[in-house]
Every structure is written in structure tokens, then in C-alpha cells.
N, C-alpha and C positions, 0 to 999 in steps of 0.2 A: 211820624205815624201815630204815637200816642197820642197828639193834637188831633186828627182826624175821628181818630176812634170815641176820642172826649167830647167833640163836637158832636158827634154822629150820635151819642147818648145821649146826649142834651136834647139834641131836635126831638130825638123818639119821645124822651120825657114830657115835652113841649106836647108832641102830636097825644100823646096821652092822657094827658090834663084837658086838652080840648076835646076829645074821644070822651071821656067823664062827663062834660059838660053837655054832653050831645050833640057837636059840632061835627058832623060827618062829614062837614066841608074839607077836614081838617087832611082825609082822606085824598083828596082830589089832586092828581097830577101827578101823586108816588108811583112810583114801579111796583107792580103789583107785589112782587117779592117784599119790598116792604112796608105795605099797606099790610099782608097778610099776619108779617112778624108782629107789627103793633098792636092787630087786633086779638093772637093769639096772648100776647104779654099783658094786654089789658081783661083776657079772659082766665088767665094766669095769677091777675093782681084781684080779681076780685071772688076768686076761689075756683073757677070752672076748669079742672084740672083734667077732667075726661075730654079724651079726644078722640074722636069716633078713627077708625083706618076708612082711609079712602078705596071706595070698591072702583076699581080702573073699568071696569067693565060699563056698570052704572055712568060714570065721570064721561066715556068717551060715547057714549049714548046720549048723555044729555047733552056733549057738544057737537054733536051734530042735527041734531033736532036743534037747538041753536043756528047753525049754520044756516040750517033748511027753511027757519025763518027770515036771514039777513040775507038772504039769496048766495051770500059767499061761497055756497059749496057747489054751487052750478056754476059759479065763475070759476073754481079753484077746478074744477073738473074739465071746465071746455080749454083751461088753458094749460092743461094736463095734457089731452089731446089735440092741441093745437100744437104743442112742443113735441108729441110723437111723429105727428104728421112732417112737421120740419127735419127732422132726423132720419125718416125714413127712406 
């Protein structure tokens, strides 16, 4: 397990160093859980230590006005009703 964790530090250090350089590429394909961590650690390494609280309210307004753009949430909704109708 201590191999894993050692490795797991390394890479974040790596995606780091490229994040410094402005390599956003460095980003791509992570889970967002830890895209989020390295950006937070790299906002951490260069002083930005204020971190605003996320307003839920605000967060679940803006994903769905997201939705409402990718059409996802009239899909997510007719197959909402589509699974009632089958149950009923």
C-alpha cells in the first residue's frame, strides 16, 4: 500500500509540474476527483489559500441550466417517465 500511495504522489507531483508550465493537457482523462485535488494543491503551492464555500443552491442551478443546454435533462426526464409508465 505504501508503493501505491508513493506512486500516487509522484504522478500528482508530475501532473503539477505540467500544471506550472501550462499544460492543461496534463488534466485530461483524470477523474474529476483528482483533477480537482491537484488543482486545489497547485492553488495551495502558490499561496491561494482562500476557498470560497460552495453555495448548493447556486451549484445545482447552474447544473441544470447546463443540462438544459446538452439536452440531457429532457432525456433524463422522458426516461423518468418512461420507467413510471412501465411500473405502473
Amino acid at each position: 500500500m505504501a508503493n501505491l500511495m508513493t506512486a500516487t504522489s509522484f504522478v500528482k507531483q508530475q501532473i503539477l509540474e505540467e500544471l506550472k508550465q501550462g499544460n492543461m493537457d496534463a488534466l485530461k482523462d483524470l477523474p474529476p476527483i483528482i483533477a480537482m485535488e491537484c488543482g486545489i494543491a497547485l492553488q495551495n503551492e502558490v499561496g491561494q489559500q482562500e476557498v470560497e464555500q460552495l453555495n448548493s443552491e447556486a451549484l445545482g442551478k447552474t447544473m441544470l441550466e447546463r443540462m438544459a443546454d446538452t439536452g440531457i435533462k429532457e432525456q433524463i426526464i422522458k426516461r423518468i417517465e418512461e420507467e413510471k409508465k412501465g411500473t405502473s
